[in-house]
DSSP file (Angstrom, degrees, kcal/mol; ACC not computed):
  #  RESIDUE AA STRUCTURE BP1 BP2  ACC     N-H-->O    O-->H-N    N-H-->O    O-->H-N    TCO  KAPPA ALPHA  PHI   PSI    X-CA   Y-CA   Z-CA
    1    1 A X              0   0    0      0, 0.0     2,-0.4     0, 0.0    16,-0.2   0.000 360.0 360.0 360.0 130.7  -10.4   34.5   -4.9
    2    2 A X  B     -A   16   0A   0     14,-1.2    14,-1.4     2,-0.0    12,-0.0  -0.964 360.0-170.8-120.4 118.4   -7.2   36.0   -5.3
    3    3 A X        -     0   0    0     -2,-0.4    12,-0.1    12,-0.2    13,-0.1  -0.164   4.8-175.3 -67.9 170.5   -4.9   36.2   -8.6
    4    4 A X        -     0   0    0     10,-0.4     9,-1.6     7,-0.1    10,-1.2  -0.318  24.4-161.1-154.4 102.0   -1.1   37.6   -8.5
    5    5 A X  B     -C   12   0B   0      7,-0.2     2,-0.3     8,-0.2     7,-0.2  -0.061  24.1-103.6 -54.0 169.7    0.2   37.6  -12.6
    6    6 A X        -     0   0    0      5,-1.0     3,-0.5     6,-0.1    -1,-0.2  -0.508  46.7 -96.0 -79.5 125.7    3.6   37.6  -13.8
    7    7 A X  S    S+     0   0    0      1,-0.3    -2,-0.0    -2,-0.3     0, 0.0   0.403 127.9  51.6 -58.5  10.2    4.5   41.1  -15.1
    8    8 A X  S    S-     0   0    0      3,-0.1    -1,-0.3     0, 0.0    -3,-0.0   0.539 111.2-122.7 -98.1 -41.7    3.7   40.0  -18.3
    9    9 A X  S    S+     0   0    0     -3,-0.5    -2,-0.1     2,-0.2     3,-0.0   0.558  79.1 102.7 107.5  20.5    0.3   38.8  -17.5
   10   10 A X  S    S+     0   0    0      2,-0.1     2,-0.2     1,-0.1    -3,-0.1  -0.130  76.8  17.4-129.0  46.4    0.6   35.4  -18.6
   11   11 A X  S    S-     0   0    0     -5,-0.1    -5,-1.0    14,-0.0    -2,-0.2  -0.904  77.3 -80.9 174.5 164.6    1.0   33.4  -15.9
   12   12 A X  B     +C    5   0B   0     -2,-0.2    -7,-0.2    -7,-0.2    -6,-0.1  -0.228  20.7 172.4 -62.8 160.0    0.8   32.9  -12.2
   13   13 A X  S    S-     0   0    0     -9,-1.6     2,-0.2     1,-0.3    -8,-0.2   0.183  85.3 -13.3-130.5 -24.5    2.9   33.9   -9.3
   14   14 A X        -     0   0    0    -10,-1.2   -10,-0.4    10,-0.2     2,-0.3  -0.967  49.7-162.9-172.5 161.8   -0.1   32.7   -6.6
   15   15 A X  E     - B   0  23A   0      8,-1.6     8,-3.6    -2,-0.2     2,-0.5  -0.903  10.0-178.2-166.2 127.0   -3.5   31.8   -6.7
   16   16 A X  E     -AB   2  22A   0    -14,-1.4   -14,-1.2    -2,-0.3     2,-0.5  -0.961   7.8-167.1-132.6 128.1   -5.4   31.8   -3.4
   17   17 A X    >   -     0   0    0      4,-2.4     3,-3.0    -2,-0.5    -2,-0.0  -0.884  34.0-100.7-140.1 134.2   -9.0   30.8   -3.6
   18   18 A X  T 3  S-     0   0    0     -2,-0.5     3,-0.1     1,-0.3    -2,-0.0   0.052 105.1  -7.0 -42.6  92.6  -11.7   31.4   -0.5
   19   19 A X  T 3  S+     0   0    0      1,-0.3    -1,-0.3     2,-0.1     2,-0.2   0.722 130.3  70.7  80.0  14.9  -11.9   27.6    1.5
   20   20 A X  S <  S-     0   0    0     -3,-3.0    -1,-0.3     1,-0.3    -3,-0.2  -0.616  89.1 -21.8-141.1-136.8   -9.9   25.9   -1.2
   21   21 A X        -     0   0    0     -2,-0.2    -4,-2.4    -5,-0.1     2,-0.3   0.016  31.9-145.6 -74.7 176.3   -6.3   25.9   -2.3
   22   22 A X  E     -B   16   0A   0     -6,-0.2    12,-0.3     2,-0.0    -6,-0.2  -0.955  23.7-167.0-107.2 117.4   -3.1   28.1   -2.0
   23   23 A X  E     -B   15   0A   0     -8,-3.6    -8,-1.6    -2,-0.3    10,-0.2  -0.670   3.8-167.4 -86.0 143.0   -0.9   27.8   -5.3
   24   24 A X  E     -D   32   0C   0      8,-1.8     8,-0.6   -10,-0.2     7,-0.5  -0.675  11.7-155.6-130.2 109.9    2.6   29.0   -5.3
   25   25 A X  E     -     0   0C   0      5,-0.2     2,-0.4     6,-0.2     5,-0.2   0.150  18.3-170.3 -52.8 151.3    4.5   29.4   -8.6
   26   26 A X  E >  S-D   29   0C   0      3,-2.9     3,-0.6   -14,-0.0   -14,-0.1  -0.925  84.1 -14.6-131.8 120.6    7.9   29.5   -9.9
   27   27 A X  T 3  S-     0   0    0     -2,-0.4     3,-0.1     1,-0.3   -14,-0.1   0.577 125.8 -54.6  89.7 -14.3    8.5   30.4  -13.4
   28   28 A X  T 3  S+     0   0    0      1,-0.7    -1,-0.3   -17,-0.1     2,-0.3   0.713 120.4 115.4 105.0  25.7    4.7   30.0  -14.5
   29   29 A X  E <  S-D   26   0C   0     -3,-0.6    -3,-2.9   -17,-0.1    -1,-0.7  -0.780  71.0-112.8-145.0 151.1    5.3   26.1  -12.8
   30   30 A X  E     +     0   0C   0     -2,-0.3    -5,-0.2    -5,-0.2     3,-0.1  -0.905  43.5 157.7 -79.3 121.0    3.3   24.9   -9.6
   31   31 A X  E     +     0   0C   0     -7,-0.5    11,-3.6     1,-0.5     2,-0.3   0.800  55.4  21.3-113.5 -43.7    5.2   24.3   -6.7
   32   32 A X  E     +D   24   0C   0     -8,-0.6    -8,-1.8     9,-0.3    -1,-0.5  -0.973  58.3 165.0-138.4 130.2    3.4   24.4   -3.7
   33   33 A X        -     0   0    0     -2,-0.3   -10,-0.2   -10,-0.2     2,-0.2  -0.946  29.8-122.4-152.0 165.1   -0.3   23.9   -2.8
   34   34 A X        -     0   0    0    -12,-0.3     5,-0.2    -2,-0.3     2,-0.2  -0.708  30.5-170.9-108.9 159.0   -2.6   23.3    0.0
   35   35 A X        -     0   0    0      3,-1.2     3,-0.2    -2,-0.2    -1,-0.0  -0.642  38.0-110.7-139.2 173.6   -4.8   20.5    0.1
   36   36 A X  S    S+     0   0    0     -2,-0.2     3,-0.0     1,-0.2    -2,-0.0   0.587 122.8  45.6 -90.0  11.5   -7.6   19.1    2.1
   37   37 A X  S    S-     0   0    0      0, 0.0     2,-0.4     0, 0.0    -1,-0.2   0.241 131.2 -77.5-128.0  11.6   -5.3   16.7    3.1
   38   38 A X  S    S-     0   0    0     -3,-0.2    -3,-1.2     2,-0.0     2,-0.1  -0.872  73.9 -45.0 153.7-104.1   -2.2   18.6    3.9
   39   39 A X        -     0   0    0     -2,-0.4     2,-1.0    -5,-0.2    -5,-0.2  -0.619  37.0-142.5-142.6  97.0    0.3   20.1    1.0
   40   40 A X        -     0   0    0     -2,-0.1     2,-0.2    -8,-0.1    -2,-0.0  -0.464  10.2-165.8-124.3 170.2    1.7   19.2   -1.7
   41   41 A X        -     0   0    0     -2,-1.0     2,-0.4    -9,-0.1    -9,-0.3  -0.403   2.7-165.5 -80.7 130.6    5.3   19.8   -3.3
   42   42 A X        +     0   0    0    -11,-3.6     2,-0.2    -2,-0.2    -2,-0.0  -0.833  66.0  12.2-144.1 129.2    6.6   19.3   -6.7
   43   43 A X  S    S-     0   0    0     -2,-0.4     2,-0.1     2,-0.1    -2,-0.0  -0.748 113.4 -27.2  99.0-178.1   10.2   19.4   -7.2
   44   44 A X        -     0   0    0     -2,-0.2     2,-0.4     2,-0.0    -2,-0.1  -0.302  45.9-152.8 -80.2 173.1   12.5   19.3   -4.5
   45   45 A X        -     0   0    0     -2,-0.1     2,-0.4    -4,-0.1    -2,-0.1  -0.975  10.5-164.8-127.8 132.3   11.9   20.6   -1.0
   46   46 A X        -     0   0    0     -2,-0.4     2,-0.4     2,-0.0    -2,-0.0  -0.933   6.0-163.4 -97.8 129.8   15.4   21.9    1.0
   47   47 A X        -     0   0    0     -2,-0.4     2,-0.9     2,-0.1    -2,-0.0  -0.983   9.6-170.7-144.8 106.7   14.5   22.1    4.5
   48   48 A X  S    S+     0   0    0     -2,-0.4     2,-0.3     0, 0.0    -2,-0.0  -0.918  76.6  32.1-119.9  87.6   17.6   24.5    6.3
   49   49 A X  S    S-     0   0    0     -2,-0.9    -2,-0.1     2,-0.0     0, 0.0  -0.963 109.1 -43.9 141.1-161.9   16.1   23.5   10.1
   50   50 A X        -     0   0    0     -2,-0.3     2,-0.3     2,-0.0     0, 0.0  -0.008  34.4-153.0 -75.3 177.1   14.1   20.1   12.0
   51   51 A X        -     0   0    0     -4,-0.0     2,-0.5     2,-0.0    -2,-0.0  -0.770  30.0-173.4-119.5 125.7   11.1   18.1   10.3
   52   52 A X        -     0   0    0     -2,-0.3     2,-0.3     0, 0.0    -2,-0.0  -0.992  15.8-177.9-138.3 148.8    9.5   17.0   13.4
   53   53 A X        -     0   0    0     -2,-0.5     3,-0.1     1,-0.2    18,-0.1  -0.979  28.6-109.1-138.0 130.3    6.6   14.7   13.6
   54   54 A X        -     0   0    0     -2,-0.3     3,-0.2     1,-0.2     2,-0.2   0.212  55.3 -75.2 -35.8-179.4    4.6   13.3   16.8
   55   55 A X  S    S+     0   0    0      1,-0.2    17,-0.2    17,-0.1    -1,-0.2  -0.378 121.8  28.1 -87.2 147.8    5.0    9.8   18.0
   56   56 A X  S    S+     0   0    0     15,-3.3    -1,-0.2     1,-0.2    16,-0.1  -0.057  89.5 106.3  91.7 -45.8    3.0    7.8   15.5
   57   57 A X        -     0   0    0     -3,-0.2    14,-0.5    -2,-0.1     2,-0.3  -0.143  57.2-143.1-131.8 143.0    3.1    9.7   12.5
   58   58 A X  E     -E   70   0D   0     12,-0.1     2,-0.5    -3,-0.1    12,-0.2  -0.969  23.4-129.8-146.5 155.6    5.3    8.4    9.7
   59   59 A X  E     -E   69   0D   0     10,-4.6    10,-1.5    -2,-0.3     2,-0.5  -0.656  32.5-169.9 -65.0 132.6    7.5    9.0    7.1
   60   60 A X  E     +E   68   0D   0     -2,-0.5     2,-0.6     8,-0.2     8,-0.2  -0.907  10.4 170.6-116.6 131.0    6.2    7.0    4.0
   61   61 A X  E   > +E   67   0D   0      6,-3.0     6,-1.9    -2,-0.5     5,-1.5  -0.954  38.4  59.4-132.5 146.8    8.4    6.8    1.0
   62   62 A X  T > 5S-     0   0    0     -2,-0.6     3,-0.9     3,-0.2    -2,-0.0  -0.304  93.7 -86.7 116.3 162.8    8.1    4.7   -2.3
   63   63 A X  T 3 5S+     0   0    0      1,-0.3     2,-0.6    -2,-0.1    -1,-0.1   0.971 134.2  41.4 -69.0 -33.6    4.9    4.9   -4.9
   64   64 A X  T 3 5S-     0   0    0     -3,-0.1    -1,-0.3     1,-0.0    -3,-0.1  -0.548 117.0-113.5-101.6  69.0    3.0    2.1   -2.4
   65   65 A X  T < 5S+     0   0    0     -3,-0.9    -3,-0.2    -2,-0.6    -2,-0.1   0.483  72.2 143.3   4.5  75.8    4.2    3.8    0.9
   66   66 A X      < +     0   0    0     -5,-1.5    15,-2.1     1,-0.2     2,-0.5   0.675  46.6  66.6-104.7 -25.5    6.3    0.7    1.3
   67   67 A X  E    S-EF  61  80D   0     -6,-1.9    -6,-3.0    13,-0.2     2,-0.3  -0.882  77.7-164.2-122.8 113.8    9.2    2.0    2.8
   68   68 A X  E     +EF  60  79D   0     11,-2.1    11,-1.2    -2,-0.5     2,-0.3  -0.825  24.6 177.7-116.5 143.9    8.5    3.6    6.8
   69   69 A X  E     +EF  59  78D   0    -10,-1.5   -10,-4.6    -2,-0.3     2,-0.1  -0.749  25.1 134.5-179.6 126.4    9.8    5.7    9.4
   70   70 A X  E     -EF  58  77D   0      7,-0.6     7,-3.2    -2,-0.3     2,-0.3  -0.725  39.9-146.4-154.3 162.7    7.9    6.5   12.8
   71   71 A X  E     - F   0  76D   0    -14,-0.5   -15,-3.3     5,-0.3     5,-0.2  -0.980  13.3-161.5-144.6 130.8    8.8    6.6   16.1
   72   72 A X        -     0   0    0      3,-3.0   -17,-0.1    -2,-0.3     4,-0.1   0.238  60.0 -79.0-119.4  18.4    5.4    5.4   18.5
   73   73 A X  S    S+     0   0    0      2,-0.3     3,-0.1   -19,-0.0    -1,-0.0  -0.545 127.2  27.0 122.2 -46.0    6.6    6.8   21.9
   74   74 A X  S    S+     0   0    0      1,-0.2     2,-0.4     2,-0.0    -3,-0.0   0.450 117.7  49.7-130.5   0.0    9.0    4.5   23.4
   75   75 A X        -     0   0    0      2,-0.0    -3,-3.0     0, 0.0    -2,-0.3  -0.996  63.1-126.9-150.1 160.4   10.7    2.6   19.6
   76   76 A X  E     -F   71   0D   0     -2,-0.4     2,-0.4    -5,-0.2    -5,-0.3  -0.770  18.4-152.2 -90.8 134.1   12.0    3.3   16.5
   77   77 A X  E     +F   70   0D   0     -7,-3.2     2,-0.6    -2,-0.3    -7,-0.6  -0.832  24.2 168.4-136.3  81.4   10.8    1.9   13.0
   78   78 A X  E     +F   69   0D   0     -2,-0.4     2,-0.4    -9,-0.1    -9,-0.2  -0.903  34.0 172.0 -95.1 126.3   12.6    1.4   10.1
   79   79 A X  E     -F   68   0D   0    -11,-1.2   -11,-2.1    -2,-0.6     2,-0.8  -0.958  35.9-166.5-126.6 124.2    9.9   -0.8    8.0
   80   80 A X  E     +F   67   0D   0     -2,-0.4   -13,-0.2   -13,-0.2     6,-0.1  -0.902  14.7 175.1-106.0 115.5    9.6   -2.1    4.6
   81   81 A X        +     0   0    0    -15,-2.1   -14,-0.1    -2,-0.8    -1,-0.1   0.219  56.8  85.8 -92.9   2.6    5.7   -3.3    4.5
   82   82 A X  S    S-     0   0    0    -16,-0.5    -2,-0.0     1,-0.1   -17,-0.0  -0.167  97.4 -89.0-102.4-149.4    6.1   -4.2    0.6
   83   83 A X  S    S+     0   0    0      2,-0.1    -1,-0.1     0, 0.0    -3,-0.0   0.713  98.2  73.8-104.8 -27.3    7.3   -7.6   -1.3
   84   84 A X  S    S-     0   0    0      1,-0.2     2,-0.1     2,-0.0    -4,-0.0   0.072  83.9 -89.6 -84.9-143.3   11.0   -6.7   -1.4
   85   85 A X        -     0   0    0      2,-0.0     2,-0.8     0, 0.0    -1,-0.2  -0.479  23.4-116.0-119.5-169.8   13.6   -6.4    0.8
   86   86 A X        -     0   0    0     -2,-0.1     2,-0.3    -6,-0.1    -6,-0.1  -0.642  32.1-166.3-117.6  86.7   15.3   -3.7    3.3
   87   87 A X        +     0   0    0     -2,-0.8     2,-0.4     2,-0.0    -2,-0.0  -0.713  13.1 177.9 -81.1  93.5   18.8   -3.0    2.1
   88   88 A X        +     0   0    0     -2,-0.3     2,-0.4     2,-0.1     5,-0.1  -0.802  26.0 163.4-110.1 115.3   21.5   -1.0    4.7
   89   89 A X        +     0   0    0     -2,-0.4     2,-0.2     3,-0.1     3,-0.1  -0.999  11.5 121.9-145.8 167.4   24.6   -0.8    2.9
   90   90 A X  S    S-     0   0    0     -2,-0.4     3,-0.4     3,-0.1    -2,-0.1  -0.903  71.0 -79.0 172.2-166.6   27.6    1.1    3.0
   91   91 A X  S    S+     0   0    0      1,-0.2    18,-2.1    -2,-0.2     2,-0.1   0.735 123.1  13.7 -95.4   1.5   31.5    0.4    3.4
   92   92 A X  E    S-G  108   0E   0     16,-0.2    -1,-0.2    -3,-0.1    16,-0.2  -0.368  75.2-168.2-168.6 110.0   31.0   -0.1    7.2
   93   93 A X  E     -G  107   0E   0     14,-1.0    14,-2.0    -3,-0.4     2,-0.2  -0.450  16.4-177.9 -83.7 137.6   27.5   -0.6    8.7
   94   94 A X  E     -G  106   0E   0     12,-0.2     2,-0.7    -2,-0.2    12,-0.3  -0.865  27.8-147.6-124.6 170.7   27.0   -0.5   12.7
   95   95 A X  E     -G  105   0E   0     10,-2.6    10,-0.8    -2,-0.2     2,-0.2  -0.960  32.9-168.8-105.2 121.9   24.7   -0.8   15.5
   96   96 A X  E     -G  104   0E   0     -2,-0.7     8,-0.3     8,-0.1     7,-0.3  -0.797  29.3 -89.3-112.8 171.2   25.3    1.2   18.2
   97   97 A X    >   -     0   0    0      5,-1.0     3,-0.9     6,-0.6     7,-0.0  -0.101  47.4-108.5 -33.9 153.2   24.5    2.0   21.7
   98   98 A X  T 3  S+     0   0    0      1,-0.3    -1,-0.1     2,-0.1    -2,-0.0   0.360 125.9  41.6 -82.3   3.5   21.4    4.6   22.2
   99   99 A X  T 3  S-     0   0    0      3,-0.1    -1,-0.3     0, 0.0    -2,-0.1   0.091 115.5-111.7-137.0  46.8   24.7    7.1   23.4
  100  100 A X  S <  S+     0   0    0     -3,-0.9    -2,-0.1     1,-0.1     3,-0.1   0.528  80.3 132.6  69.3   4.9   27.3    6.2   20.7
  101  101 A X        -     0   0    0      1,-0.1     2,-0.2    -5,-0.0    -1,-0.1   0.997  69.2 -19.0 -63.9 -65.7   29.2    4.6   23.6
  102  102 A X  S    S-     0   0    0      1,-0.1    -5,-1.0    18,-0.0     3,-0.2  -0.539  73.4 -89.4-127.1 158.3   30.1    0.8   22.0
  103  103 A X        -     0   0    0     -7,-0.3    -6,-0.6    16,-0.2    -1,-0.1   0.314  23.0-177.1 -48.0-156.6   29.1   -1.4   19.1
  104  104 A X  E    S+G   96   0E   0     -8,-0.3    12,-1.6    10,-0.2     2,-0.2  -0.840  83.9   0.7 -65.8 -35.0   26.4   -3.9   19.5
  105  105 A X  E     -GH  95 115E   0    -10,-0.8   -10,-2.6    10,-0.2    10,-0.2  -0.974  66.9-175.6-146.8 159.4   27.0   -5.0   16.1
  106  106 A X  E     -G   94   0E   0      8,-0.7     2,-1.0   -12,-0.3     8,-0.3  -0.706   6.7-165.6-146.2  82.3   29.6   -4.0   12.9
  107  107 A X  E     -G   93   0E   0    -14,-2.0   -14,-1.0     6,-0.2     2,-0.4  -0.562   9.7-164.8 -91.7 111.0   29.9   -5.1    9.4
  108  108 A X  E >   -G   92   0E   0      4,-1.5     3,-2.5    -2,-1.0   -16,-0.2  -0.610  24.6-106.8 -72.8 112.2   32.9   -4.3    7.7
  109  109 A X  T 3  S-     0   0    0    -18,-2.1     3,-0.2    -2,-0.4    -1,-0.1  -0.326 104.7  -6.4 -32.9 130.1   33.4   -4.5    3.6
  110  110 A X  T 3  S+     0   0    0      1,-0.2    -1,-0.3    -3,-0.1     2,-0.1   0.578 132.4  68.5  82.0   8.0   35.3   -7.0    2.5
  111  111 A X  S <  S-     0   0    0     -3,-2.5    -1,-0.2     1,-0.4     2,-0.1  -0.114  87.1 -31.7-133.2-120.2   36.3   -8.0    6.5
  112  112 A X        -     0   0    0     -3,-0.2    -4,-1.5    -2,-0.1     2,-0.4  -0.361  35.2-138.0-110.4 165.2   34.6   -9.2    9.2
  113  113 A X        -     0   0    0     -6,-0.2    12,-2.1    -2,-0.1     2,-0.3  -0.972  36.8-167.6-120.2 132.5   31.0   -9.2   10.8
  114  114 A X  E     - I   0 124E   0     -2,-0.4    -8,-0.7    -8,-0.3     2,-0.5  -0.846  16.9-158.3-142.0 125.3   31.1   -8.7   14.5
  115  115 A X  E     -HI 105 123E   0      8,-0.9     8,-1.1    -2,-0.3     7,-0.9  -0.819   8.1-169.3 -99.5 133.1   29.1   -8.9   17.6
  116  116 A X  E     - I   0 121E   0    -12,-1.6     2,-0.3    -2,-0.5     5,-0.2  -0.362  19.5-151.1-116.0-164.9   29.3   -7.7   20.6
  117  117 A X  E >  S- I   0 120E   0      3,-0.9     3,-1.0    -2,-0.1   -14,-0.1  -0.960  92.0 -18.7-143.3 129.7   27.8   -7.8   24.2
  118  118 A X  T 3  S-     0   0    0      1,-0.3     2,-0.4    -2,-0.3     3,-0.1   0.856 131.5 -53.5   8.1  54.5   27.9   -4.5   26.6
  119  119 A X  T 3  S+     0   0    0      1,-0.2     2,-0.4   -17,-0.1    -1,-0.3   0.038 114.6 118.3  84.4 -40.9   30.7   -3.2   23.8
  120  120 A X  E <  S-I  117   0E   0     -3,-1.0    -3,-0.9    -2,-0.4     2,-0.3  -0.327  70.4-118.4 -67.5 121.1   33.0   -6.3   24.2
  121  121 A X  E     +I  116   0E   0     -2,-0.4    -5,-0.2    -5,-0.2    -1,-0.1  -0.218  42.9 160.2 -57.5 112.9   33.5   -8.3   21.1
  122  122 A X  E     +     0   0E   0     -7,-0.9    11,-2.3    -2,-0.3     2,-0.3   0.712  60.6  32.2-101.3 -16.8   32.2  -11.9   21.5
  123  123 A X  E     +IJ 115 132E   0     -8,-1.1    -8,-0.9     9,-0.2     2,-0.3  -0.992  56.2 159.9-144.3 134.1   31.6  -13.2   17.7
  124  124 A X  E     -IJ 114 131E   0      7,-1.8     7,-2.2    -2,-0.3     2,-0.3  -0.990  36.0-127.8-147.4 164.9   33.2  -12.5   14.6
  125  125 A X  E     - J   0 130E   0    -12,-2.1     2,-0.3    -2,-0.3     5,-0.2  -0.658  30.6-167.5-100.4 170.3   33.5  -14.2   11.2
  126  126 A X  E >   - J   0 129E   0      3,-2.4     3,-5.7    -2,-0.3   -15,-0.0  -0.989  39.8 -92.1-142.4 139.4   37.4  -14.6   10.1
  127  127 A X  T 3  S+     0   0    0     -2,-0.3     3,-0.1     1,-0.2    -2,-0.0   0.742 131.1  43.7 -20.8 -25.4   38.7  -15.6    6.3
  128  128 A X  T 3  S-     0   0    0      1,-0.1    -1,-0.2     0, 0.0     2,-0.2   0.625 132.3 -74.7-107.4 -12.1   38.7  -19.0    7.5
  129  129 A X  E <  S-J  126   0E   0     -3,-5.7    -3,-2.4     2,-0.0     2,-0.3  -0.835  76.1 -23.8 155.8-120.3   35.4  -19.2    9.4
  130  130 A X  E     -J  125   0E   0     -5,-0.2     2,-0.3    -2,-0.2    -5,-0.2  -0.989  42.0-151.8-147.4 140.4   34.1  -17.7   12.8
  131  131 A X  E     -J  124   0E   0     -7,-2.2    -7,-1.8    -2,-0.3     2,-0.8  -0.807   7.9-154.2-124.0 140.7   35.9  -16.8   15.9
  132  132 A X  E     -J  123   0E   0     -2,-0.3     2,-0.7    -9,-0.2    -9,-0.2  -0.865   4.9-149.8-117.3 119.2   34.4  -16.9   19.2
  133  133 A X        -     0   0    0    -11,-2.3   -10,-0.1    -2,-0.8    -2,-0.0  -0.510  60.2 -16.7-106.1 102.8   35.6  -14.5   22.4
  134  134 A X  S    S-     0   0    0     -2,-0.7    -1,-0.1   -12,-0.0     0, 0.0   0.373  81.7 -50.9 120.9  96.4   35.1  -16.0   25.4
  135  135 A X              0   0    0      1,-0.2    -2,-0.0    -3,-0.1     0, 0.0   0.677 360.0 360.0 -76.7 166.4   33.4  -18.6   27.2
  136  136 A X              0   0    0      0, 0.0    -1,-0.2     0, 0.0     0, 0.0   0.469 360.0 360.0  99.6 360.0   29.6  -20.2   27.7
C-alpha cells in the first residue's frame, strides 16, 4: 500500500493499494480510480487525441444506458433502447453519402425536407405540399 499526502498532510494526492485500486486526487477530491471493472472518472474528462473502441463495444450514455453507440464490424448504431424517443436536431440535419459526396436525405428549419436518389433530388415537401422530381 502506498500513500502520497498533501504538503500539509491532510489529504491525498494518490493512494495505490497492492491488487486493488489506484486513486488520483485533485485538491483533496477523487478523480480517477481503477476498478475491477475498468475506471472510473468524476468530473469532466478532456481527451486532446482518439477514443477508440473495437467493433462491438459501445458507448453507453444516460443513467439506464439507454442511449448507444457501437460500430459491429461492417454498421453503425445510433440506438435509443429506453421508452423515449431519439431526437437529431439542428438548423439543418442531413444524411450523407459514406464519402460526403451527395445528400441522401436534408431537413432544412423552417424549409423543406428533401430526398434524394444517387445525389439527385427526387422528393421534397413545398409551403403548399410535396413536389415530386421525376418520373415512375
Amino acid at each position: 500500500m502506498v500513500r502520497i499526502s498533501n504538503a500539509s498532510n491532510n489529504g491525498y494526492m494518490a493512494k495505490f493499494d497492492e491488487d486493488g485500486a489506484a486513486e488520483l486526487y485533485h485538491d483533496g477530491t477523487k478523480r480517477f480510480e481503477t476498478t475491477s471493472g475498468g475506471v472510473s472518472i468524476t468530473g469532466n474528462c478532456n481527451v486532446d487525441g482518439n477514443i477508440t473502441l473495437s467493433d462491438n463495444e459501445e458507448i453507453q450514455i444516460g443513467n439506464s444506458t439507454d442511449f448507444r453507440i457501437y460500430h459491429d464490424g461492417n454498421n453503425t448504431f445510433l440506438r435509443d433502447v429506453g421508452t423515449g424517443s431519439l431526437s437529431i436536431s439542428g438548423s439543418q440535419v442531413s444524411l450523407d453519402s459514406s464519402n460526403l459526396a451527395h445528400y441522401m436525405v436534408r431537413a432544412i428549419e423552417n424549409s423543406t425536407v428533401e430526398l434524394y436518389h444517387n445525389g439527385v433530388k427526387k422528393f421534397d415537401t413545398v409551403s403548399t405540399g410535396v413536389r415530386v422530381h421525376g418520373s415512375e
